[in-house]
N, C-alpha and C positions, 0 to 999 in steps of 0.2 A: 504494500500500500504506500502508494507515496505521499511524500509530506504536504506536494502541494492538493490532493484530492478535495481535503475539507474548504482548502480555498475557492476550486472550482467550482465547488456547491453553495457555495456561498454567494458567487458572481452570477451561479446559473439560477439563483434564487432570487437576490435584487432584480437580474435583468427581466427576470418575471414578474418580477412587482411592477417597476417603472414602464413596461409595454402594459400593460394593464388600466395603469393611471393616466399614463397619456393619450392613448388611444382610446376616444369612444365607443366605436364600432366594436361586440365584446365579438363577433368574427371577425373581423380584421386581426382584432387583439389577442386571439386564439392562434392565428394562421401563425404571425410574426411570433406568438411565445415560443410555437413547436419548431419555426424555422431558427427561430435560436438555442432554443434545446438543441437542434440537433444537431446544429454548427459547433455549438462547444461540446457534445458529446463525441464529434468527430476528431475536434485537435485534443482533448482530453485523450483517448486510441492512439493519436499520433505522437502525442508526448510521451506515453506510456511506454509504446513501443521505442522512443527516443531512447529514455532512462533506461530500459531491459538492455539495451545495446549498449552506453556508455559503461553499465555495471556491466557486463560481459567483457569490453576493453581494458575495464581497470584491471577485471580479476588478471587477466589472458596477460597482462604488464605486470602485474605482482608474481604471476609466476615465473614469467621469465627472468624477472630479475632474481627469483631465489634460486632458480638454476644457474643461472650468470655467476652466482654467490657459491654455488657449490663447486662450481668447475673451475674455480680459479686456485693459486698456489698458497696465497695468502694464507695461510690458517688461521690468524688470529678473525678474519671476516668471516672464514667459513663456519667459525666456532660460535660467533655472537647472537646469532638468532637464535639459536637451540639454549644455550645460556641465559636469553635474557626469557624465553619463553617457561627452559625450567624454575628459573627464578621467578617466575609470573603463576604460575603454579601453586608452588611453596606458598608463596605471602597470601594467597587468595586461602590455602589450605589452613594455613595458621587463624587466619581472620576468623574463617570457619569453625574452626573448634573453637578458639576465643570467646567466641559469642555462646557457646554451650557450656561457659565455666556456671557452677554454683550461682544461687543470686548472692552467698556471703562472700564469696570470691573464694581465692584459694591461697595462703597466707604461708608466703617463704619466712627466711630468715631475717631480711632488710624492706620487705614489703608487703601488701597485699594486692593481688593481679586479681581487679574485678571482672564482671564480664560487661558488653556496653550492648546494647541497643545491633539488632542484626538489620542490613538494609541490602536490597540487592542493586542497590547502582553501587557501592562500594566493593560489593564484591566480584560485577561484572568489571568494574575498574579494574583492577586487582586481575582477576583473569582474560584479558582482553588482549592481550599480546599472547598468550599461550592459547588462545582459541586462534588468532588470527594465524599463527605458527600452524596450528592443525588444519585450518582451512574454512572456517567459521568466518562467516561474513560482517554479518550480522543480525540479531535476533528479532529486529523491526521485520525480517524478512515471514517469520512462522505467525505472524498474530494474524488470526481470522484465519489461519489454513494456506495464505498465502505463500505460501516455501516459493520462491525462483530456482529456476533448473539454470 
């Protein structure tokens, strides 16, 4: 779903109020709604199709560049994605038990490590380079059943 959808509906909403109010004639004002309904339901298909294709170019560019990254001699480059994704992992995992301590916490020698508040844009933070490592896009893509191939 894309971000700009709710705007569309929005535009395709006013522009049917305003042919409405200015036009007397409620057939005339009928004719001109559905010819605008259907014009913006047209480049709404055509944008849509737009974005499917830009996110298919970006994917089709991130992976060349991670094979460009593998095939080189370099080892400290070839090493840093894998690194920073398993470190992306980790901190998401830690977060994750974190938030399952006790409500009195759990009391070392020099402290007490309470537990805080779980949220998941912090923890998509947190694993967001390690999905993207895996090949995870993004999650905006699954809501409503929406998944892009």
């Amino acid at each position: 779903m894309s971000i700009f959808s709710g705007l569309i509906e929005t535009v395709v909403s006013k522009g049917g109020d305003i042919i409405s109010k200015l036009v007397k004639d409620k057939d005339l004002a009928a004719e001109l709604e559905h010819a605008f309904r259907s014009q913006m339901a047209a480049s709404d298909a055509e944008f849509k199709e737009l974005e499917l294709a830009v996110e298919r170019d970006i994917f089709a560019a991130q992976q060349d560049t991670i094979q460009a990254e593998l095939h080189q001699n370099d080892q400290y480059t070839k090493r840093t994605r894998p690194s920073v994704a398993r470190k992306s992992f980790y901190a998401g995992l830690v977060y994750a038990l974190l938030t399952a301590l006790p409500e009195n916490g759990i009391t070392l020698i020099w402290f007490t490590l309470m537990p805080w508040q779980f949220q998941w844009s912090v923890l998509m933070l947190l694993y967001s380079p390690a999905l993207t490592y895996m090949g995870v896009r993004g999650f905006e893509k699954w809501k409503n059943g929406g998944l892009v191939k």
